[in-house]
C-alpha positions in Angstrom: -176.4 -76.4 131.7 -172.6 -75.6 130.7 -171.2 -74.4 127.7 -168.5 -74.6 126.0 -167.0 -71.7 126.4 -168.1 -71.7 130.2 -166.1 -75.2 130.3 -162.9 -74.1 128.7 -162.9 -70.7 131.3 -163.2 -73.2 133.9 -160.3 -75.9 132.9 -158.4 -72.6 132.3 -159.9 -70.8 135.7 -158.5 -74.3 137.6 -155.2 -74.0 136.0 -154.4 -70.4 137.3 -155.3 -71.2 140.5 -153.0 -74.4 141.0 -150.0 -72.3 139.1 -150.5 -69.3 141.7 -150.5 -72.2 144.8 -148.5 -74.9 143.5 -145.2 -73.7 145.7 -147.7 -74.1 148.8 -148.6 -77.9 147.6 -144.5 -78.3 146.9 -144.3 -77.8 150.4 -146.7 -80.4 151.5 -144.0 -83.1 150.3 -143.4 -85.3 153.5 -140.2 -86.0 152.6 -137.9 -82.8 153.7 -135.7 -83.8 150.0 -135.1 -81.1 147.4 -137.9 -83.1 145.2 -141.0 -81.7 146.2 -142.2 -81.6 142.4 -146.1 -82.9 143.4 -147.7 -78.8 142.6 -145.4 -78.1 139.5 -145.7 -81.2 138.0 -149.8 -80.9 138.5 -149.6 -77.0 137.3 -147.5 -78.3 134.3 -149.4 -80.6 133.0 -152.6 -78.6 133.4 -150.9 -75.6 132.2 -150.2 -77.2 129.2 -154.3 -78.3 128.2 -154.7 -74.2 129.3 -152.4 -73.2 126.7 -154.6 -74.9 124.1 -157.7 -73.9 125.4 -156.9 -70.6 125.2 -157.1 -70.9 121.6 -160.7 -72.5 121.1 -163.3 -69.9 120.3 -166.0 -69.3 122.2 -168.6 -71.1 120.1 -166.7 -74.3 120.9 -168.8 -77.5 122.5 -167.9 -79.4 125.7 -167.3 -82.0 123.7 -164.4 -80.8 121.6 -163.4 -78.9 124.9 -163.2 -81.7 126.8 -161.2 -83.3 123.8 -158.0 -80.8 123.6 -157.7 -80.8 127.1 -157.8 -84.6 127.8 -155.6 -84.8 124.4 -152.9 -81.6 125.9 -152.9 -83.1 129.4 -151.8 -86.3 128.4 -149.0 -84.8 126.1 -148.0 -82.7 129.0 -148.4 -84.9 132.2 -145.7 -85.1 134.1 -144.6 -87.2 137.2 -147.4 -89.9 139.0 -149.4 -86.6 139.7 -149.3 -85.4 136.8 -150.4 -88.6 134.5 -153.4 -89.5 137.2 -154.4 -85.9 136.8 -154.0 -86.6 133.1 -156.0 -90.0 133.2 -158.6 -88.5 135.3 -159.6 -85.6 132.5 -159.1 -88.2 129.7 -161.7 -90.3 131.0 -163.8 -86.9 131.9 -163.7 -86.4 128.0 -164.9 -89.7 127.2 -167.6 -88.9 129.5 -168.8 -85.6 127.2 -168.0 -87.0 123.5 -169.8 -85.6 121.2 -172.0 -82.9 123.5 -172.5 -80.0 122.6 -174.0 -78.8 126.1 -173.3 -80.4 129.3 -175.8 -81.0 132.8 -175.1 -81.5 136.2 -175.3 -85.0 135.5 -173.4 -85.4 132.7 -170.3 -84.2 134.3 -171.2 -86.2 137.6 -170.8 -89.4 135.2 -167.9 -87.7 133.1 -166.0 -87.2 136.3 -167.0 -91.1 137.4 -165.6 -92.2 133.9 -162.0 -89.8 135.4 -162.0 -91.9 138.4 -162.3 -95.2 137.1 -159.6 -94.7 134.6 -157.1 -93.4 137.1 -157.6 -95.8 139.7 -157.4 -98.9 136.9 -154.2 -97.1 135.9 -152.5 -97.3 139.1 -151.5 -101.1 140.2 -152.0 -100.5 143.6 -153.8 -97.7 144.5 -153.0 -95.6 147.9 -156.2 -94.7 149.8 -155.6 -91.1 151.3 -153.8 -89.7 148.4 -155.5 -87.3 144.8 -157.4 -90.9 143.9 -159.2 -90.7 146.7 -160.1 -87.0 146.8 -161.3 -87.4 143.6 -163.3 -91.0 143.9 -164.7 -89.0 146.7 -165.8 -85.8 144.8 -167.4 -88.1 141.9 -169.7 -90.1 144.5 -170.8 -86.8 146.1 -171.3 -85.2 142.2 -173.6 -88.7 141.3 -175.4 -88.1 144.6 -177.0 -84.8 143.9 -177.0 -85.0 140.5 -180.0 -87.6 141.3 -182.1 -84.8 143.0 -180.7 -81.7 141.6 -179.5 -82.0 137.6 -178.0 -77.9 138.1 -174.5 -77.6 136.9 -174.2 -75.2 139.7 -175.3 -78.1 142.6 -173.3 -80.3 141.2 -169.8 -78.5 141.2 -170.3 -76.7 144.2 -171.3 -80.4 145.7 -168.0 -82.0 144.1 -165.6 -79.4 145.4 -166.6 -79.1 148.9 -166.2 -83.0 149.4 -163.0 -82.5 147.5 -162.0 -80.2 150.5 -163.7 -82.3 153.3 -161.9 -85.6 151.8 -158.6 -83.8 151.4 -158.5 -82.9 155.6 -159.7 -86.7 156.1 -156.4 -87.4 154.2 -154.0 -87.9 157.3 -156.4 -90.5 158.7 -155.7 -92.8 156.1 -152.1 -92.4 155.7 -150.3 -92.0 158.9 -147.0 -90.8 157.0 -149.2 -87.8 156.0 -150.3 -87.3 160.1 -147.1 -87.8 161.7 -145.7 -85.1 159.1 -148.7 -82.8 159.2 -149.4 -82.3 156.2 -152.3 -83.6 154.2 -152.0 -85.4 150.6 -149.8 -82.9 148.4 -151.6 -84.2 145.0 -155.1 -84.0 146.8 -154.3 -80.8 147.6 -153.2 -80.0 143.7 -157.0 -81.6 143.0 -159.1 -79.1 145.0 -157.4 -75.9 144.3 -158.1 -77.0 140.5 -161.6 -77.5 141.5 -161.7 -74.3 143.4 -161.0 -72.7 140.1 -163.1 -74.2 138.2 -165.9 -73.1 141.2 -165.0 -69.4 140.9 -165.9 -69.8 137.0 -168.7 -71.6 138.0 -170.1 -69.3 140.7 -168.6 -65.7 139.9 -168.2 -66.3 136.3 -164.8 -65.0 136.0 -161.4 -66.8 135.3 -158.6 -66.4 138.2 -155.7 -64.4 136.6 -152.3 -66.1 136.8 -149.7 -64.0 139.5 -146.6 -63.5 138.7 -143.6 -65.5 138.5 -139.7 -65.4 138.7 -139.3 -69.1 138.8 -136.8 -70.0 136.9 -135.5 -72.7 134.4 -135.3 -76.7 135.9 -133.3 -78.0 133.6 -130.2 -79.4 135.2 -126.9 -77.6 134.2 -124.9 -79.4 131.9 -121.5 -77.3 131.3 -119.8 -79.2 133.8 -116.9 -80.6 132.0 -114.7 -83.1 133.1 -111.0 -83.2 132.1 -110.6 -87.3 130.6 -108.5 -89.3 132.7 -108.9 -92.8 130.3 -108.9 -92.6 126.3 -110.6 -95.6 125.7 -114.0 -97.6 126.0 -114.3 -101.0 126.1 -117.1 -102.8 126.3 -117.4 -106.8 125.5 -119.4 -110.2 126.3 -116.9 -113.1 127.3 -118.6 -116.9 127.3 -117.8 -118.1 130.8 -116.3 -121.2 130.3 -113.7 -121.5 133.1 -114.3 -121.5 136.6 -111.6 -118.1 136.8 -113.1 -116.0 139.6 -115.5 -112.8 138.1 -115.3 -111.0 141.4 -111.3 -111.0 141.0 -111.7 -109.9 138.1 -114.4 -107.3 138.7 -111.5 -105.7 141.4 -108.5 -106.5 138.7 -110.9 -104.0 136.2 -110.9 -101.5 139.1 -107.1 -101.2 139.1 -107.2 -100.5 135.2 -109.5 -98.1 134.8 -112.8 -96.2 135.9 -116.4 -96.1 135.2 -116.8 -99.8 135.7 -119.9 -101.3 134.7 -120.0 -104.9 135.3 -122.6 -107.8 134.8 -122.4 -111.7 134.9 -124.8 -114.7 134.5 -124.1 -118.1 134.6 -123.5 -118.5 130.7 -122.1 -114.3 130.1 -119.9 -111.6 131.6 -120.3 -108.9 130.2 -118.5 -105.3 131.3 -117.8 -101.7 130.3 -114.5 -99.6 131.2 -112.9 -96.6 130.7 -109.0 -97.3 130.8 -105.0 -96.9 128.7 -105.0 -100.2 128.0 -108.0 -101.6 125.7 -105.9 -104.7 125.4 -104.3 -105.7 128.4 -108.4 -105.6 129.4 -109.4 -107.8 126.1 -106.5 -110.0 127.1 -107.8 -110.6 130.6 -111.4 -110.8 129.7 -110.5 -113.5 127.1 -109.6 -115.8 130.2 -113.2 -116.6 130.7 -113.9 -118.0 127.0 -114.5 -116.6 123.7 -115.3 -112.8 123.3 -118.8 -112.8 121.9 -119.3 -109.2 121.6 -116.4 -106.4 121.6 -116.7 -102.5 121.3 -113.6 -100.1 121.6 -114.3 -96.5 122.1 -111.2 -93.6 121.7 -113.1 -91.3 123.5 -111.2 -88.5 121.8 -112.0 -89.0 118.5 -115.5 -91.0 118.7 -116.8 -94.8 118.2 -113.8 -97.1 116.2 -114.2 -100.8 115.6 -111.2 -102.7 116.0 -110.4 -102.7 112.9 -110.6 -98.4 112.8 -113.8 -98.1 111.3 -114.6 -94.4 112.1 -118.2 -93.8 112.8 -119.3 -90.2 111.2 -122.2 -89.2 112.9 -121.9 -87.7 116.2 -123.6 -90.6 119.1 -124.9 -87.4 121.2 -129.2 -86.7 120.7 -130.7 -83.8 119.7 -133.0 -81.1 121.0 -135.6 -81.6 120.5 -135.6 -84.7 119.2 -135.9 -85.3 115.1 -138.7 -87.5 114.1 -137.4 -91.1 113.0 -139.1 -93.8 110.8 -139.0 -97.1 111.9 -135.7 -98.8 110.5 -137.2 -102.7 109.5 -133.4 -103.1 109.7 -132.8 -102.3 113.3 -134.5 -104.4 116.1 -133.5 -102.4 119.1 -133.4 -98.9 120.2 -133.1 -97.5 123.9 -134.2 -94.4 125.7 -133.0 -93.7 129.0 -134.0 -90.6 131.6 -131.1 -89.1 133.5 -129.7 -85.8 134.5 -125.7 -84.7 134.8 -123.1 -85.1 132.5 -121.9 -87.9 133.1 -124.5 -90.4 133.4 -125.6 -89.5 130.0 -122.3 -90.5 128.6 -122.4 -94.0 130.7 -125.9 -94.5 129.2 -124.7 -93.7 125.4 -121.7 -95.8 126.4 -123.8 -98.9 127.1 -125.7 -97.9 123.5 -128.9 -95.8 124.9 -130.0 -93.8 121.7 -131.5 -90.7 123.0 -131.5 -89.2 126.2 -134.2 -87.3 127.9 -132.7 -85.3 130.1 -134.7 -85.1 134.1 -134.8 -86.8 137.2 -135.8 -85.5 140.7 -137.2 -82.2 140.6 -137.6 -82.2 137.0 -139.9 -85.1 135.7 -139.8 -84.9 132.1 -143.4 -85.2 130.8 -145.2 -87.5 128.8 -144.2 -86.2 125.3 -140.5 -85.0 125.9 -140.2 -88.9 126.4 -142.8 -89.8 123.3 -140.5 -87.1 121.1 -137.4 -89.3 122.2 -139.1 -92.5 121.3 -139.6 -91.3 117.6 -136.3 -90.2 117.3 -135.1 -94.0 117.8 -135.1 -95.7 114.8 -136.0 -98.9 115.9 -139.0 -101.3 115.9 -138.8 -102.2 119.4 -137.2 -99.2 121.6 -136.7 -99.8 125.3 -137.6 -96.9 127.6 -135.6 -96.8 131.3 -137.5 -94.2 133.5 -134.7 -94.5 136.2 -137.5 -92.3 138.7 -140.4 -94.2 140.4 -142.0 -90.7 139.7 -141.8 -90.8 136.1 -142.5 -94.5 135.0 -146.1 -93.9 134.8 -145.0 -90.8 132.1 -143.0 -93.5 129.8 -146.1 -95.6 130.0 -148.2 -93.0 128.3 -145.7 -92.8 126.0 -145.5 -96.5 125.2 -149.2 -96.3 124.6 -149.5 -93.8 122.1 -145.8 -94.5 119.8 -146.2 -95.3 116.8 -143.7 -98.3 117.5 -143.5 -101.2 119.5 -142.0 -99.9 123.4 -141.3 -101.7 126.1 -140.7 -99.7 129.4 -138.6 -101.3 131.9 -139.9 -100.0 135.4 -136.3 -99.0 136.7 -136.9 -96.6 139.8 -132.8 -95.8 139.6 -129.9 -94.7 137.8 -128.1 -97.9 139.2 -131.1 -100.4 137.9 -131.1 -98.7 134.3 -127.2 -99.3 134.0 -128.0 -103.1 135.3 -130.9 -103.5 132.6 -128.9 -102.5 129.8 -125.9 -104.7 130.8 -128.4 -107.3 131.1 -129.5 -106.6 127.6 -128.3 -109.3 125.0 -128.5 -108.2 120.6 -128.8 -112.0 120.0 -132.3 -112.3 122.2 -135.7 -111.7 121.2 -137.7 -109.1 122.3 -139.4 -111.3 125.3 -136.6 -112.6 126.4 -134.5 -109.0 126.6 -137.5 -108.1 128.8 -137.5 -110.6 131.1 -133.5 -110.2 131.7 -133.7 -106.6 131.9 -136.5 -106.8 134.7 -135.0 -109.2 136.2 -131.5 -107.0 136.1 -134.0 -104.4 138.2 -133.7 -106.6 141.5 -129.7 -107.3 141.1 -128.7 -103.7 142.2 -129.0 -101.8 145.6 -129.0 -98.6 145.5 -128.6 -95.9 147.9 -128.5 -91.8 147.9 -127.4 -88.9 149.5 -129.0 -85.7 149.6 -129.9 -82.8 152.1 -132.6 -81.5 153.6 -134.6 -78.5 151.9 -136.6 -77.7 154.9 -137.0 -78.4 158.8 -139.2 -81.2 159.3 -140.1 -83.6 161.7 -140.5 -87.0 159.9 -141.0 -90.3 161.0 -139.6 -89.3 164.7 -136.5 -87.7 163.6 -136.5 -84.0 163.7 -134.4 -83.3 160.5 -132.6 -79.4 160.3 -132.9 -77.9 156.8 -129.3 -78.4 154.6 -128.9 -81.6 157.4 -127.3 -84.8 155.0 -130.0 -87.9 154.2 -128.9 -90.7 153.2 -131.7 -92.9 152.0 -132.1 -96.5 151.0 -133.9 -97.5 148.2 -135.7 -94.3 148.3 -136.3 -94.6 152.3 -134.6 -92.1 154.6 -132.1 -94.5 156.7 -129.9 -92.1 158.4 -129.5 -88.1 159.0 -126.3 -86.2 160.0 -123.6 -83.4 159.5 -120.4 -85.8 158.4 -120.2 -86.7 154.9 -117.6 -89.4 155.3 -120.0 -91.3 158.5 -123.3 -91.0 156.3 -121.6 -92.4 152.7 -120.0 -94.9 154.9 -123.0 -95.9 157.0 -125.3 -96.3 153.7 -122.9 -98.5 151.7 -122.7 -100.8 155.0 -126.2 -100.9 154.7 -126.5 -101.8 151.0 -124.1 -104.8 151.0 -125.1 -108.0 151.3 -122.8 -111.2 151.7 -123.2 -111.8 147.9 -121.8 -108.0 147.2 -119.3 -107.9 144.9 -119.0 -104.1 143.7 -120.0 -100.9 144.9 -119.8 -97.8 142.6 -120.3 -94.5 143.5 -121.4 -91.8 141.0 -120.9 -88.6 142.2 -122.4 -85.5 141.5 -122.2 -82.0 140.3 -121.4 -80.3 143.9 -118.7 -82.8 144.5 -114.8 -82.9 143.5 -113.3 -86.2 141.6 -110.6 -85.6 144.5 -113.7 -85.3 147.3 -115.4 -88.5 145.4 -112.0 -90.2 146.1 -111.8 -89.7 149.9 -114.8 -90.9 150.2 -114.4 -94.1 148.1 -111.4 -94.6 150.6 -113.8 -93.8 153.7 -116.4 -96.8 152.2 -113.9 -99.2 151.1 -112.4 -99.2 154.7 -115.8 -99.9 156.1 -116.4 -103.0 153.9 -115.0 -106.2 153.3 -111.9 -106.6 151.6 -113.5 -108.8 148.7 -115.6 -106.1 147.4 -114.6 -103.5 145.2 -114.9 -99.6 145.6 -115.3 -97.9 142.1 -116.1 -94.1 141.7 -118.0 -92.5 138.6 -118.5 -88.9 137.7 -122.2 -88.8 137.1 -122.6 -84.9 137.2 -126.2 -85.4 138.8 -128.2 -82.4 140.4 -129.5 -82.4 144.1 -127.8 -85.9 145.0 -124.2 -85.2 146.1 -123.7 -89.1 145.8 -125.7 -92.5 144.1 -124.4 -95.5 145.1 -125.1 -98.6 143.8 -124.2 -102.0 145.1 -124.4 -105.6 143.4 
């Protein structure tokens, strides 16, 4: 039998352990990016059901243990790692509801409960990755829990097939053999469970090692000097057959920060220029001007008619709790990191902004806290990071208010979804536009190499520039101008109209200009070359192509 207090020592036990190894399952990233998040975000989310646990008494059951840990991981689960790990303890607590003690069989069918929760979770589940180290574990626990009902057998049984599945790992994923490296999350799993063992077998917790790591959170002091005064943002009915991509390249030679979306009834577009109405003037050549919204970036939102509006657009932090405004139908949250892509997103009327990305995968509740600060009944959440759209899912399931997550896995498809978004559409059919907005953007990135590695063939130096494609390493080198130039040929299609290029904190608007020139020259003379400061961490450039 285990106890409660036994139980909590061991979620705490497992915990310490990951935090004290979690740079060594970092490391086991395939990809040689600066992103290799897999052991924090794991020791994050688990750290943050320790921190609770720490303050149960030692009287507490399994059940209630079992509770504030499923309850605290949920809260703090961050990236896919980090919400499987989450799902798989939720469904563990399910499993010990309401028991006071626990046997080797009730955690073998608490553990089961883990594993069927996570793998329904995920839409298409991976074999050689955490899911099935832990699928594994479970059938081993259910096995000897039928001939030997000791808490002991059963745990000891669990981790060791935990380890023996976790080296079986690069035989089901190849990526994982040709890098060799075994699952990084798997890893995360067993070194939990090896905690938990040493609690188990020796009785005592594994103490936490020290640590100087410091602070994620991207730097936002860089400032950028304003080039344009105004805003502009409007809806034109396309009623004339007047050419969109000339006017898409006419914007270009106005202003910056072009946004720019069209459909066969709308155009809608966003600029930062001089001359709010030479652009109105232009625009009004496709039809009537359905919606129009002039910024002076200087002095805060106007109408046209000079309307100020008092209360300052940017969020706080942390976020203030909202009610729901029966008034208001919309609200949007959006995830990004740098500067400026959090003032393009509170251009196009995002809300709140959680502030992450790569390398820092907000978690579940940062996102939920943003979501309650949006007074809205139905508040739109854009992930922007395949690794944190299972986080905004979480969220969506436990607001208080109707949200809607639209799975964008970049900073390019956010910025399509909410040009796609339309105030005069219902709530099913804003979805539908703003998914479908998902599949009417390219986007590329260029990074560099954190480590040596040999992946996929190519034997990549550390600080070497990727450039990757959709989130797939296309092409390594040394020249900036050849790699920028390389991806945005391999972006554009034959229906490309604009390419814009946000560049990041690293980079100079007078470095992001030469290489504008360098891409522009390597495509066709009908698409347009737009540069954005987007102030992002670890990608020197994100370029987007529609």
């Amino acid at each position: 039998m285990i106890n409660g207090k036994q139980l909590r020592d061991a979620f705490i036990s497992g915990s310490n352990n990951l935090f004290n190894k979690k740079s060594e399952v970092d490391a086991l990233n395939v990809f040689p990016v600066p992103d290799g998040d897999t052991g924090t975000n794991m020791s994050m989310t688990i750290g943050n059901g320790a921190k609770a646990l720490a303050e149960l008494p030692d009287d507490v059951t399994v059940g209630e243990v079992s509770k504030v840990a499923a309850g605290a991981f949920l809260r703090g689960a961050r990236g896919n790692s980090g919400v499987i790990l989450s799902l798989l303890f939720r469904g563990f607590s399910k499993g010990l509801k309401g028991k006071e003690t626990a046997t080797g069989a009730d955690i073998a069918e608490a553990i089961t409960i883990g594993v069927e929760a996570a793998y329904k979770a995920v839409m298409k589940p991976t074999e050689g990755t955490i899911l099935t180290v832990s699928r594994c574990a479970a059938e081993k626990a259910t096995e000897i829990a039928k001939y030997d009902d000791s808490v002991t057998a059963v745990f000891y049984g669990m981790y060791i097939q935990g380890k023996k599945t976790l080296e079986q790992t690069p035989e089901m994923l190849p990526i994982l053999k040709k890098s060799g490296v075994v699952d990084a999350g798997g890893q995360g799993l067993v070194y939990i469970m090896e905690g938990m063992w040493n609690l188990i077998a020796e009785g005592t917790i594994i103490q936490l090692k020290s640590s100087s790591e410091e602070s994620a959170s991207p730097d936002e002091s860089c400032k950028n000097e304003l080039k344009y005064t105004y805003c502009v943002e409007a809806v034109a009915e396309r009623r004339n057959a007047k050419e969109t991509d000339s006017f898409c390249r006419w914007l270009g030679s106005v202003g910056d920060v072009v946004l720019f979306g069209a459909d066969t009834a709308n155009v809608k577009f966003h600029i930062h220029t001089n001359e709010p109405g030479k652009v109105i003037t232009e625009a009004l050549t496709f039809g009537a001007l359905t919606t129009i919204k002039v910024e002076n970036m200087n002095i805060g939102h106007t109408s046209l008619l000079g309307e100020e509006k008092q209360e300052d657009k940017a969020p706080a932090s942390p976020f203030p709790y909202a009610n729901v405004n029966p008034d208001t139908e919309y609200g949007f949250v959006s995830v990004c990191a740098g500067k400026g892509l959090t003032d393009v997103f509170l251009d196009l009327g995002c809300d709140n902004i959680v502030s992450g990305g790569q390398t820092m995968n907000p978690s579940t509740e940062d996102i939920l806290a943003a979501v309650q600060a949006t007074p809205a009944k139905n508040v739109f959440v854009l992930p922007n990071n395949k690794n944190i759209v299972m986080a905004a899912q979480q969220a969506a399931e436990i607001a208080d208010r109707n949200v809607i997550v639209i799975p964008s896995r970049t900073v390019p498809q956010g910025i399509s979804a909410m040009l796609a978004y339309d105030p005069d559409s219902d709530v099913e059919s804003n979805t539908e536009a703003m998914n479908d907005a998902l599949s009417s953007v390219a986007t590329g990135q260029v990074t560099f190499a954190a480590r040596d590695s040999d992946f996929d063939g190519h034997k990549i130096k550390e600080g070497e520039l990727l450039a990757m494609k959709e989130g797939k390493m296309i092409y390594t080198g040394k020249d900036m101008d050849v790699i920028c130039g390389r991806l945005a040929k391999a972006l554009a299609t034959k229906d490309t109209s604009m390419v814009t290029v946000y560049y990041g904190e690293d980079i100079s608007a007078e470095q992001a200009e030469e290489i504008r020139k360098v891409i522009e020259s390597k495509l066709p003379s009908t698409i347009e070359v737009a540069t954005v400061y987007g102030g992002q961490p670890v990608y020197y450039f994100i370029i987007s192509a529609e």
